[in-house]
C-alpha positions in Angstrom: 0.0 0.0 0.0 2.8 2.3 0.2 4.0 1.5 -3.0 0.2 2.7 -4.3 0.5 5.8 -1.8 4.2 6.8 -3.8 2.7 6.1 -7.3 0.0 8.2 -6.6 1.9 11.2 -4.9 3.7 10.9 -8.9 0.3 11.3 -10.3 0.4 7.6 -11.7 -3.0 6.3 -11.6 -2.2 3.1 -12.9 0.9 2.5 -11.1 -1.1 3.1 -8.4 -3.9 0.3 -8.9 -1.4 -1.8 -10.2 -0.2 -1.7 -6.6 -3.4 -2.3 -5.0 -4.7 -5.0 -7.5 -1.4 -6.7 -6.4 -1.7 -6.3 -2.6 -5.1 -7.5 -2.8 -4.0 -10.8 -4.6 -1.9 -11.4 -1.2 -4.3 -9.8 1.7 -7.5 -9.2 0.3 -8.6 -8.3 3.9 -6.2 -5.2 4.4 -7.1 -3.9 1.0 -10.5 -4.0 1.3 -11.0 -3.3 5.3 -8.3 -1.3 6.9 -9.4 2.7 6.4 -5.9 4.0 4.9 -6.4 1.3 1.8 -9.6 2.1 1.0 -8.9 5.8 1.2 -6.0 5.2 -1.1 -8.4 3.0 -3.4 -11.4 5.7 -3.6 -8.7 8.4 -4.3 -7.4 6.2 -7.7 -10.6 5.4 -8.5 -12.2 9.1 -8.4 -9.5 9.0 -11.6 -11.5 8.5 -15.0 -11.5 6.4 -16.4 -10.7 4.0 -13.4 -8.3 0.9 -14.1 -10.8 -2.3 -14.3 -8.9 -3.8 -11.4 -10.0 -0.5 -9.3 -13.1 -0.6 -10.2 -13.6 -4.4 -9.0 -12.0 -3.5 -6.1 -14.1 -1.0 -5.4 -17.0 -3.2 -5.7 -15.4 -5.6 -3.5 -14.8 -3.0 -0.7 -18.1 -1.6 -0.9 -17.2 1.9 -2.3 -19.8 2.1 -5.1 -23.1 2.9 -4.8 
């Protein structure tokens, strides 16, 4: 997640939910529970178009309406 938090301080989206889509393949639960990680994810994934991993991450974590 710190890796996503530095890609996204450079302004790469995708490096960003690269980062995420990868951390969640090895703890789904801190991706998709603890509150800095879903911060992080809602931030990439306010960028349009989001990355389709964000977007079912998103789902996952409960983030979309």
């Amino acid at each position: 997640m710190d890796a996503a938090r530095a890609y996204l301080l450079a302004g790469d989206l995708l490096g960003a939910g690269r980062m995420l889509v990868a951390a969640d393949a090895v703890a789904p639960a801190e991706v998709r529970s603890r509150s800095s990680a879903r911060t992080l994810l809602a931030e990439i994934a306010r960028g349009r178009p989001a990355p389709a991993g964000v977007a079912r991450l998103t789902t996952l974590a409960g983030l979309t309406r």
